[in-house]
C-alpha positions in Angstrom: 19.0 -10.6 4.6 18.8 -11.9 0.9 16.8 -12.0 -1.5 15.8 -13.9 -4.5 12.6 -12.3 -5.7 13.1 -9.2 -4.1 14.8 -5.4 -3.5 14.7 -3.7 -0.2 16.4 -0.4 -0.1 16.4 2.2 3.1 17.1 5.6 2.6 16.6 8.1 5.5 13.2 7.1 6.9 11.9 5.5 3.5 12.0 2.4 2.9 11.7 1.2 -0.9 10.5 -2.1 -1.9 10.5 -3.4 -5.6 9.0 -6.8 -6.7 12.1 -8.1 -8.4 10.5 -10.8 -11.1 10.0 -8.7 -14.7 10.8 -12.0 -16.4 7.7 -13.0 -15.4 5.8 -9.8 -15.2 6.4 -9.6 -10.9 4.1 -11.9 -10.7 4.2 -13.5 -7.3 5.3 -17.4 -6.1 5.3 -18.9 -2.5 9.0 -17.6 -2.1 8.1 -13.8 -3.4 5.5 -13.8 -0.9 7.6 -14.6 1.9 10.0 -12.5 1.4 7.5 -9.4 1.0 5.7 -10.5 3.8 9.5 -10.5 6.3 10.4 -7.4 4.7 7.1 -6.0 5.7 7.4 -7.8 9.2 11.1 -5.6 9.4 9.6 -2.3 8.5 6.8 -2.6 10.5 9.4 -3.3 13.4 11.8 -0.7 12.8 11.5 2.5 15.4 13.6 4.3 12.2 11.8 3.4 9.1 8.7 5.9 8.8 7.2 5.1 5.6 7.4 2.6 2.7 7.0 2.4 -1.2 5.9 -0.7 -3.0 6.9 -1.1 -7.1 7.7 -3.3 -9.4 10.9 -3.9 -11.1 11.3 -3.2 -15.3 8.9 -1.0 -17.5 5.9 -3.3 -18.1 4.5 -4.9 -14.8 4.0 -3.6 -11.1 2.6 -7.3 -10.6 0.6 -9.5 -12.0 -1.0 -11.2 -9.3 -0.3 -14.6 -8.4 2.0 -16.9 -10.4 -0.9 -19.0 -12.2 2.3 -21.3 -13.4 2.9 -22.4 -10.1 -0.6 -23.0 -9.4 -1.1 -24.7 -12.4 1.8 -27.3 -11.8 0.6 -28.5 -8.2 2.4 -25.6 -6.6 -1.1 -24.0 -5.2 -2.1 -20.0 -4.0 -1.1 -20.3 -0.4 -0.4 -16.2 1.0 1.3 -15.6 3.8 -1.3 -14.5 7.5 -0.6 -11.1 6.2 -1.8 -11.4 3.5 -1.0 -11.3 -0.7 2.3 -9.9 -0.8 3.1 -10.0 3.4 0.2 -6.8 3.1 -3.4 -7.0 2.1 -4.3 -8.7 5.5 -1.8 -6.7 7.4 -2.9 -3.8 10.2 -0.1 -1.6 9.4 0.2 1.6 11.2 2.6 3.4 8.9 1.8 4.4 5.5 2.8 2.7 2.7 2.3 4.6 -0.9 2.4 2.2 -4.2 4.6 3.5 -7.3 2.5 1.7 -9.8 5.0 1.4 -13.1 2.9 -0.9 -15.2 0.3 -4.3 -15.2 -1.5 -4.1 -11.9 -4.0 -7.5 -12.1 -5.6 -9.5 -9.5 -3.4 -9.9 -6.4 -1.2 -6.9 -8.1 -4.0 -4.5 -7.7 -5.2 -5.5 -4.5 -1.9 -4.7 -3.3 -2.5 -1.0 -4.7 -5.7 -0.8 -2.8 -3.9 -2.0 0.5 -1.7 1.2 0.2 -2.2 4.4 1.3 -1.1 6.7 -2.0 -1.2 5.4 -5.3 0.9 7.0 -7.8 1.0 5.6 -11.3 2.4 5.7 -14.8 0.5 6.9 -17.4 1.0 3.5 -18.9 -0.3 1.4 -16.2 -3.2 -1.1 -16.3 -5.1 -2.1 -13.5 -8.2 -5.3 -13.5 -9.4 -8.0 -11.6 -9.5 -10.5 -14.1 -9.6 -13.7 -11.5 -13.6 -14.3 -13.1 -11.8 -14.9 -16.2 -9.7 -17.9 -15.0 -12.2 -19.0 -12.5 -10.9 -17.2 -9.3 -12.0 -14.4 -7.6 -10.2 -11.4 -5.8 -10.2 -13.0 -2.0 -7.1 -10.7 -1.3 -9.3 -7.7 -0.2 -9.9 -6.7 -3.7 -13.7 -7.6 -3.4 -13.9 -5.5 -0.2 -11.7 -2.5 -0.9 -12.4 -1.7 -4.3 -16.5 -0.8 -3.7 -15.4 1.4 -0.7 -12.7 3.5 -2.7 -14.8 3.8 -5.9 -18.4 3.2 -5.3 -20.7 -0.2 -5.6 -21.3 0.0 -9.6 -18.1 1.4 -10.3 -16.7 -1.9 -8.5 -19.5 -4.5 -10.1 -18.5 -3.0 -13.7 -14.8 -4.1 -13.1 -15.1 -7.2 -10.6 -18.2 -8.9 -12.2 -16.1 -8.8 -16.3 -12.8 -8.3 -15.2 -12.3 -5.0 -17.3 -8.9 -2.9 -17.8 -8.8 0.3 -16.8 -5.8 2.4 -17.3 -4.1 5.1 -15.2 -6.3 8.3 -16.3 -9.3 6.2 -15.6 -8.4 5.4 -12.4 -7.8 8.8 -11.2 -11.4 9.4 -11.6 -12.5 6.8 -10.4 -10.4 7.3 -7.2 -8.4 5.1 -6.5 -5.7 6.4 -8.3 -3.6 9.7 -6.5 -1.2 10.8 -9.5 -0.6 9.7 -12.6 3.0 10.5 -14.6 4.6 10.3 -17.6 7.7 8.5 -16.5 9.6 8.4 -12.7 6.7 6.6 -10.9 9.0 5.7 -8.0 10.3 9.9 -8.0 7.1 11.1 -7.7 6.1 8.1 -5.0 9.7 9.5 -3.4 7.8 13.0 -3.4 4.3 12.1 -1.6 6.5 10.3 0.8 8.8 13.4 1.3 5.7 15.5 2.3 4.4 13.1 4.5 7.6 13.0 6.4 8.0 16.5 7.0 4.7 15.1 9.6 5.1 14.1 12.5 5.2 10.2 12.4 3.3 9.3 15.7 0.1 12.0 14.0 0.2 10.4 10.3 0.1 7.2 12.1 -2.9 7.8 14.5 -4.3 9.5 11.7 -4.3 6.7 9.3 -5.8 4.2 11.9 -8.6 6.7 12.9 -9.9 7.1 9.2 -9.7 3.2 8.7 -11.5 2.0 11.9 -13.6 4.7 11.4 -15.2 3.6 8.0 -17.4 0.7 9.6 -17.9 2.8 12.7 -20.7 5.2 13.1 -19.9 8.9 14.1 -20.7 8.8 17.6 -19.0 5.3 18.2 -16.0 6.8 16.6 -15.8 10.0 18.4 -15.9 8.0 21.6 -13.7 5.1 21.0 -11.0 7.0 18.9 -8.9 8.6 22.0 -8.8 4.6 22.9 -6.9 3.5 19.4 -3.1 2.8 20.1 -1.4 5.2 17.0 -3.9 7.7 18.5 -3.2 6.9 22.2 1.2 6.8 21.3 0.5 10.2 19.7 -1.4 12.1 22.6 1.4 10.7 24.8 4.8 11.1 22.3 7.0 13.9 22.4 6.0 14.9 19.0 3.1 16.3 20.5 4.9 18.8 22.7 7.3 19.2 19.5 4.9 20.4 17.5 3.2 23.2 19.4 6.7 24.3 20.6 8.2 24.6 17.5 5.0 26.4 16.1 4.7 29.0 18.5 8.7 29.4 18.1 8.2 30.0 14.3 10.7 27.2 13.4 10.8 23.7 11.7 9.9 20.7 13.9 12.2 18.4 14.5 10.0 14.9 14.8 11.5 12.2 16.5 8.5 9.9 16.3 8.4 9.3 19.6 
């Protein structure tokens, strides 16, 4: 398929996806969103394709949220069902790790708290400025951002649409890594270790901690066997894989299936 706005590379079980607008800080237009949201739609899809990386291409901006141009010529803030970049409103099974390389505002940072990982530059930025233009952050920003990092950690950023850089969002929390430099080789890293895992466990794994968050322990503990990734697992072959290649002291081989 191509693409105007932007790159979708596959290597092994990765899949990359970069935000290919630096001309205008990868900010996002009704066309970007599609795209993003098909190329989710493809990975999601794809038996092969394990885990993703989001970034954004050039030095400055992972993305800067919606493209207030086109909204401000007519052109409106329609997302895709999936959500602000094909992701925030998307149930994705597979893990998806953001390699943040600069700017991450508004929609751009709610598509780092849709991820799984967040790896950063020691340059990047991240805000949810939408009070200052009269908008707020209805792309799961408002939601997200209080669970990752605490309520008045969230008010002080949502409520004046502060900055905070990479360091500070480390300890804050919702920040993994930060590096000085390759973002998208130390992304490539966090997604090599999670693919020495089996697929089928990383998989029921991530749905069981996320359902589990507005679910109360003994709900949880009861329902959990019933989640598909966690059903798919019990019944793959990676399952039987996994004990078998443990107690024959060598490396799984996962099929994720």
């Amino acid at each position: 398929m191509t693409h105007r706005y932007i790159q979708v590379a596959r290597e092994g079980r990765l899949t990359t996806v970069t935000i290919a607008r630096p001309e205008a800080h990868n900010a996002l237009n009704a066309e970007a969103h599609e795209e993003l949201a098909a190329a989710f739609d493809a990975f999601a899809a794809d038996a092969e394709q394990w885990v993703a990386i989001i970034t954004g291409a050039g030095e400055k901006a992972f993305c800067a949220g919606h493209d207030l141009k086109q909204q401000a010529s007519g052109g409106g803030m329609a997302t895709p069902p999936s959500g602000f970049a094909g992701l925030t409103a998307r149930d994705m099974a597979k893990p998806v790790i953001a390699a943040v390389n600069g700017v991450a505002m508004g929609g751009g940072f709610e598509i780092v708290l849709a991820c799984d990982i967040v790896v950063a530059d020691a340059r990047a930025v991240f805000a949810l400025p939408e009070p200052k233009v009269g908008l707020a952050a209805l792309a799961g920003g408002l939601q997200r951002l209080p669970r990752v990092i605490g309520l008045k950690h969230a008010m002080g950023m949502m409520l004046t649409g502060r900055r905070v850089g990479a360091a500070e969002g480390q300890r804050l929390g919702f920040v993994n890594e930060v590096v000085e430099g390759d973002v998208l080789g130390a992304a490539r890293r966090w997604a090599d270790e999670i693919l020495a895992c089996s697929p089928m466990s990383v998989r029921a794994t991530k749905e069981a901690v996320l359902r589990g968050l507005d679910t109360p322990t003994d709900r949880f503990l009861a329902k959990q066997w019933d989640y598909p990734a966690v059903a798919a697992m019990m019944a793959s072959q990676d399952a039987v894989e996994g004990p078998a290649a443990f107690a024959e002291k060598r490396a799984p081989l996962w099929s994720g299936r």
